[in-house]
N, C-alpha and C positions, 0 to 999 in steps of 0.2 A: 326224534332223532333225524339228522338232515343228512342226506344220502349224498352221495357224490355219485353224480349225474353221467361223466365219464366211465366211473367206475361200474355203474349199476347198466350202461350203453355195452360194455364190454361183456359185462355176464351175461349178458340178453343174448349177444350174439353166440356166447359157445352154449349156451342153454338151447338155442333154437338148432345150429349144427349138428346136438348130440340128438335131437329130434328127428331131425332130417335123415342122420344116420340110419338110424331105427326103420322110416319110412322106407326109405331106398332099398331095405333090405328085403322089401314085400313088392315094391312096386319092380323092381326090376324082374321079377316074377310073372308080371302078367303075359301074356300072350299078345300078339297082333292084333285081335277082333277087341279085346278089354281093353286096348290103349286107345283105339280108335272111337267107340262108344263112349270113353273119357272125354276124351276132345273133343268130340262131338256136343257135348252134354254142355263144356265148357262155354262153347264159344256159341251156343246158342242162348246161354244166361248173359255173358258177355254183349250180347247185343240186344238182349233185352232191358239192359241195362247202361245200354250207354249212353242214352240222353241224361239220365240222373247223375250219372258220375261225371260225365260233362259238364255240369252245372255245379257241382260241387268241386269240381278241380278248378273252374273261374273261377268261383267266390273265394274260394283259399288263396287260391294263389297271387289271383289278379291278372295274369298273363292270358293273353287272347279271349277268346269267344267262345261261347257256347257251342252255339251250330257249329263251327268246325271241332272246335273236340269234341261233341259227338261224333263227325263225319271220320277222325282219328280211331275212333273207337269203334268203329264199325267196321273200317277201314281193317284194324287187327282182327275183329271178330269173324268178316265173312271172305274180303282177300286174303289174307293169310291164310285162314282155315282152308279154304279150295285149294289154295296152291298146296299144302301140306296133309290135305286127307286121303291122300293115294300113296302118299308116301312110303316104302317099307323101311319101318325102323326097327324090325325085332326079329331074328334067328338071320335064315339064309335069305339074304334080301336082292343078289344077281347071282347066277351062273352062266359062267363062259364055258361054254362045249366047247368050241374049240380050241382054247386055252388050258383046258378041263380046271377051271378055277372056281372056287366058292367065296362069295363075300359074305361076312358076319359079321351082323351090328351089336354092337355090346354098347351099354350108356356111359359117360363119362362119370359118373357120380352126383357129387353135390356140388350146385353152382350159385357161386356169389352174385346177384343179380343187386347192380347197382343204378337205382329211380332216377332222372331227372328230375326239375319242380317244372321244367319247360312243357314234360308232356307228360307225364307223369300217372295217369291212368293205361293210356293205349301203351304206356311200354309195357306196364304189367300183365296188361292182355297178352299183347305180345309174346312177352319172354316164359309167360306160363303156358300158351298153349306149346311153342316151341320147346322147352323147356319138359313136357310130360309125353310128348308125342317121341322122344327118345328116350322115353323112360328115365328122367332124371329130376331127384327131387330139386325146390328152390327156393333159398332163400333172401328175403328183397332186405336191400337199404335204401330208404326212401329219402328223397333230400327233406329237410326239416320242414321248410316251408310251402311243400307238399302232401305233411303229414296222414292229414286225416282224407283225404280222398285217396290216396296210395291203399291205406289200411283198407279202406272199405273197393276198394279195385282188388287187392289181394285175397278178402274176404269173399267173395263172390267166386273168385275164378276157385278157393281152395272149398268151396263149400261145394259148388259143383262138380269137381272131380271126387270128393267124397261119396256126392250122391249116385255118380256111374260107377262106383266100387273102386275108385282109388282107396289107399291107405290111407289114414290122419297123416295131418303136418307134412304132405309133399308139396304143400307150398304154405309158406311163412312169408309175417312181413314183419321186422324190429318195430317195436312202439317208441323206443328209447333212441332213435337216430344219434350217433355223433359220429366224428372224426374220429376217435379212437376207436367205437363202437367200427364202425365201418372199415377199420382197417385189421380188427380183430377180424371180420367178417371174412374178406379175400385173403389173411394172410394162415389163417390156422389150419390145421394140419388136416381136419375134417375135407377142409374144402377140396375142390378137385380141380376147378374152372371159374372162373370168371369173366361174366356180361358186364362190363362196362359201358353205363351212358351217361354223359355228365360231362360238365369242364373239363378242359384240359388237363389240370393239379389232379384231377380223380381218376381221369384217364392215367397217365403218367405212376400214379400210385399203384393202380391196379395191375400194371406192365410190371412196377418194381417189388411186387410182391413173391417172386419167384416160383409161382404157380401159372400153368395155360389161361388164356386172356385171350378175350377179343372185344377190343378199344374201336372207339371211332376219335376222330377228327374234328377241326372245324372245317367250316366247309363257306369258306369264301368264295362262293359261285358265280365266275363272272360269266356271261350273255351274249355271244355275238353274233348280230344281226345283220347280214348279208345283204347286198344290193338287190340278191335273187328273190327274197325271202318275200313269202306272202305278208307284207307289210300288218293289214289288220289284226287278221289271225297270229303273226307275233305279238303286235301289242295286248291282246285281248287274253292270251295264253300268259304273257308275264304279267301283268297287271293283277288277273286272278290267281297264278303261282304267289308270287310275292305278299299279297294281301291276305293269303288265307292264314288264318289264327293269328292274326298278325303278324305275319314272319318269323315263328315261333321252330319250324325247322328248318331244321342244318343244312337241307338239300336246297332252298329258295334262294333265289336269285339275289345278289348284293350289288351285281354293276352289269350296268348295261353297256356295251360296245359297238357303235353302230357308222357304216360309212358314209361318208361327208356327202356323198351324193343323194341319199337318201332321206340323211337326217332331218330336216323340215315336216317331210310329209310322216317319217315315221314320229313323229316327238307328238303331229296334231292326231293321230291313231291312239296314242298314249292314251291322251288326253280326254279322246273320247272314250276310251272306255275308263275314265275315272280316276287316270295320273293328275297329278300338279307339279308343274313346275317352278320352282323357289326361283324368287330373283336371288340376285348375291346377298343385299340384304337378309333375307327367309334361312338363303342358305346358311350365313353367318350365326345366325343365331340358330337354328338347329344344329348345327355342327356343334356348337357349345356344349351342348348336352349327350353326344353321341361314348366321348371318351372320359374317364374319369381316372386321374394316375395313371394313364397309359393303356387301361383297360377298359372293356367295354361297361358302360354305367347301367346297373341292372333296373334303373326308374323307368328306360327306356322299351324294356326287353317286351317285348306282345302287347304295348300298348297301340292303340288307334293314333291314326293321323291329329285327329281332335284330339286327345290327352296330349299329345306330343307339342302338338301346337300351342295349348294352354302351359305347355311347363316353362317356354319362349317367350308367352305375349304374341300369341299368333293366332286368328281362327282362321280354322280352314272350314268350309264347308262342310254339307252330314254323308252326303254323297261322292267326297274323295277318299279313295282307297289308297293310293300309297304318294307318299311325297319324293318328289327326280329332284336332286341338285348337279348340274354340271362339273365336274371335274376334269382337271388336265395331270394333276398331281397324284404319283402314288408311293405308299411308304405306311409303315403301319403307324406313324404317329398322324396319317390322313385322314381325320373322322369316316367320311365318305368312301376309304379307300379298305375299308375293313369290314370283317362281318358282325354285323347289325341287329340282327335278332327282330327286326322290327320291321314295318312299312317304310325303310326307304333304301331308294336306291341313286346308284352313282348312276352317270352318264356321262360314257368319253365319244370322245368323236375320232375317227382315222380314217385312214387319205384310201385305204383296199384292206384285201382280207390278213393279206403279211405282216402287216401292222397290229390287224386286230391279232392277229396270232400272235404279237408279242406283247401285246397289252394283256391279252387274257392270262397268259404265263405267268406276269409278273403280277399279278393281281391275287394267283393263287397262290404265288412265294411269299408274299403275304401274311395268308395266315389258309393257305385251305389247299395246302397240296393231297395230292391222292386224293380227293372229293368229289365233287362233279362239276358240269361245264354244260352251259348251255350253247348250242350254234341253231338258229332258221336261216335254212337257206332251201334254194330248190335245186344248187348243182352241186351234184355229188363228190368231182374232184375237191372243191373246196373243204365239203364236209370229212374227206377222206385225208386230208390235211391236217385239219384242226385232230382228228383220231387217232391220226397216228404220231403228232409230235406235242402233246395236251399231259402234263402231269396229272392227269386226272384218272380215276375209276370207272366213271359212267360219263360220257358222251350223250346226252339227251339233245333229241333233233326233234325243230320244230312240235315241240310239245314244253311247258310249262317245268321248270326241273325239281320243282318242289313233289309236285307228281308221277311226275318221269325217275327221278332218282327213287323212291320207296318203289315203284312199280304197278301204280297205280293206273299211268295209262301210256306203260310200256310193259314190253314183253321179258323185264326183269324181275328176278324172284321177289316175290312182294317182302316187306320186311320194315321196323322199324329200327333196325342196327346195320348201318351202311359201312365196310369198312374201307379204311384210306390205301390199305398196301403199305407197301418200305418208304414210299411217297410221304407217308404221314403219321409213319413210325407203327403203322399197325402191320398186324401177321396177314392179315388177308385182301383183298379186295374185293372180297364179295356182298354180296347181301346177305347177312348171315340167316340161319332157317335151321330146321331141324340136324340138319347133314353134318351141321357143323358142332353137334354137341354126342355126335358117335365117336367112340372107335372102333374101326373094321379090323377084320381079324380076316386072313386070307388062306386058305385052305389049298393047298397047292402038287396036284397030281404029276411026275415022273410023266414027260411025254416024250422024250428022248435019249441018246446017251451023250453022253462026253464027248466030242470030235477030236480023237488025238492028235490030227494033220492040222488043226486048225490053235495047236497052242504047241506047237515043236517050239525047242530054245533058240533064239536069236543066234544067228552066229558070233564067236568069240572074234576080240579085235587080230589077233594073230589071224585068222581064219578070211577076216577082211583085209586086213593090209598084204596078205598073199594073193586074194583075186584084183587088189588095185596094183598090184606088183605086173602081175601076172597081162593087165590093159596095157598099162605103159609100153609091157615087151611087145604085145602084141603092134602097137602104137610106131614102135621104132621097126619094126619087121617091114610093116604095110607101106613106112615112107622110104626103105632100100628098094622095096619094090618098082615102086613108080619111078623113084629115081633111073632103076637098070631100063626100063622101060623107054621112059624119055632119051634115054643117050643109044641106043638102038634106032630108035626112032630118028634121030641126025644123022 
């Protein structure tokens, strides 16, 4: 009997929801100390386990490197987990005395947690520590050609909240991925919420499902580099942003912007730490391969400068990391002028920072509004500039924005779901985290009474056209006055 693969995608997913069901209905039971011992448990398996699932998300997929997705995966396991193990997510979690208010955390339910193939282990680290530390079951759609490391990422995290006394099945992952499967997944009535990471088409589906969502963006992150700017230390900082797992996240830098006075010395900074710059030649034919039908070509996506080069007729060296092509041109049918997903980046050149402030803007209308924006600089009014007139979510200074944006070596909530704001059609602008899969429930104490002097009724227009009556007379009174006055007065 030959099954239809759609069909058999779709029963998975409301088989696996009426499971979840079931779970959520024990797990939102547990107390504060039993969610925390959870998560605990998780995210220490999680990191014992992230060089192997590292390796097995290369090999399936193809997209970046090892060493950094482990460093993703640890990255979820022990930043996240810190920033989230103090968290209160169960009963009364603040009291306002002087407000006399109580906050109550209650979990959102069951959430559609939708995999990338880009990163596709560390999101499920992610999403499942996040994900139980609010008490909420979840279940994963994993992209296809992420399959089998997804399963065995979802496997791990759901075996170790089993083993700290979670319930079975508060976290799943679909065997049977499809489109249909997956839209059965965010649209059916089970679900409560949906985590969206993935293309824009998935993002976009996940909004029109009529259920809570929180989508991210692309994230066309343009870069710019100030006259002020500790020249080395920005190249050394974008070079390693850029390059890591190949440019495989949303928050890495896609174009550099740097002032004409500088540009020389900063372009041989690049270089030293491990840029190449393309002649037009280099450049023409990498560009070739950048777009395909208007969209980004996925041959490209987390591969090395050396693949990329071989897919041209190009060798580049073992020891460059990301390839700079010059650009003056921008539009989203500009190879160079879009987000790339890979080792390379644009390079404009502008005359001061007012410039770059209109280059970066249009660079993010692009394709990566509400995302984030890199500036090195070392004067503040400038940087205060770019913050306050920047479509962007996260502003990262003088720091790498691949690392700067998840929070890795900034003072933002660590995370691997960045959202874009109304900027880029998402609900939020945060980094999302535990907080964002409660609802609070507000318990609110009588601490005064009704001010009746403070909501008397406006007066009636008859009531005003009598006291503007009543000016005018006044008005003509005070000018017989002066008049009798002044003729006295002669």
């Amino acid at each position: 009997m030959i099954l239809d693969f759609d069909l058999l995608s779709v029963q998975e997913a409301r088989n696996l929801l009426q499971k979840a069901k079931e779970a959520q209905k024990k797990l939102v039971k547990l107390n504060q100390e039993q969610v925390d011992r959870i998560v605990k448990n998780m995210a220490l398996k999680a990191e014992k386990d992230a060089r192997r699932l590292a390796k097995i998300a290369t090999e399936e997929t193809g997209f970046g490197n090892e060493f950094d997705k482990m460093t993703k995966n640890l990255f979820a396991a022990k930043e996240v987990y810190e920033a989230i193990k103090d968290m209160k997510t169960v009963g009364i979690i603040n009291i306002d005395d002087q407000k006399q208010v109580w906050e109550i955390a209650e979990p959102v339910g069951i959430i559609a947690g939708i995999v990338p193939s880009t990163n596709p282990t560390s999101t499920i680290i992610f999403k499942s520590l996040i994900a139980i530390k609010s008490r909420n079951a979840i279940v994963f759609s994993p992209h296809p050609s992420a399959l089998k490391c997804s399963l065995e990422a979802a496997k791990i995290m759901a075996k170790a909240a089993e083993e700290a006394g979670a319930p079975a099945n508060v976290i799943q992952c679909m065997e049977h991925p499809s489109l249909p499967g997956t839209n059965e997944l965010m649209s059916h009535s089970i679900t409560d919420l949906i985590l969206a990471t993935g293309g824009p088409g998935m993002v976009k589906a996940a909004y029109s499902c009529g259920k809570p969502a929180y989508g991210v963006g692309p994230g066309n992150v343009p870069v710019y580099v100030h006259e002020s700017a500790n020249l080395e230390s920005a190249a050394q900082s974008i070079v390693k942003s850029k390059s890591f797992d190949y440019g495989t996240i949303c928050a890495s830098e896609q174009a550099v912007i740097v002032d004409k006075k500088i540009k020389q010395a900063f372009i041989h900074q690049l270089q030293k730490h491990g840029a190449y710059l393309l002649s037009e030649t280099e450049k023409a034919k990498v560009a070739s391969v950048i777009l395909r039908g208007g969209s980004l070509n996925s041959r490209i996506v987390g591969k090395s400068p050396r693949a990329i080069g071989e897919m041209v007729g190009l060798s580049f060296p073992e020891n460059i990391k990301v390839l700079i092509g010059e650009e003056k041109e921008i539009g989203k049918n500009i190879p160079f002028a879009v987000e790339k997903l890979s080792p390379i980046l644009a390079l404009y050149t502008v005359e001061n920072w007012e410039e770059g402030c209109d280059v970066s803007i249009q660079l993010l209308e692009v394709g990566g509004l509400g995302h984030t924006l890199g500036i090195h600089s070392q004067d503040r009014e400038v940087i205060k500039a770019f913050a306050l007139k920047k479509p962007a979510s996260r502003i990262i200074v003088n720091s790498g924005t691949t690392f700067g944006g998840i929070g890795a070596t900034t003072g933002i909530f660590p995370s691997l779901t960045l959202g874009c704001g109304s900027y880029g059609n998402n609900i939020t602008s945060d980094n999302i985290g535990p907080q964002h899969l409660l609802n609070i429930k507000r318990v609110a104490f009588g601490i005064r009474e009704m001010n009746a002097e403070h909501v008397q009724p406006s007066k009636t227009i008859e009531e005003e056209n009598k006291i503007l009556s009543n000016i005018a007379i006044n008005q003509e009174e005070i000018v017989k006055i002066v008049k009798r006055i002044l003729e006295e007065i002669k």
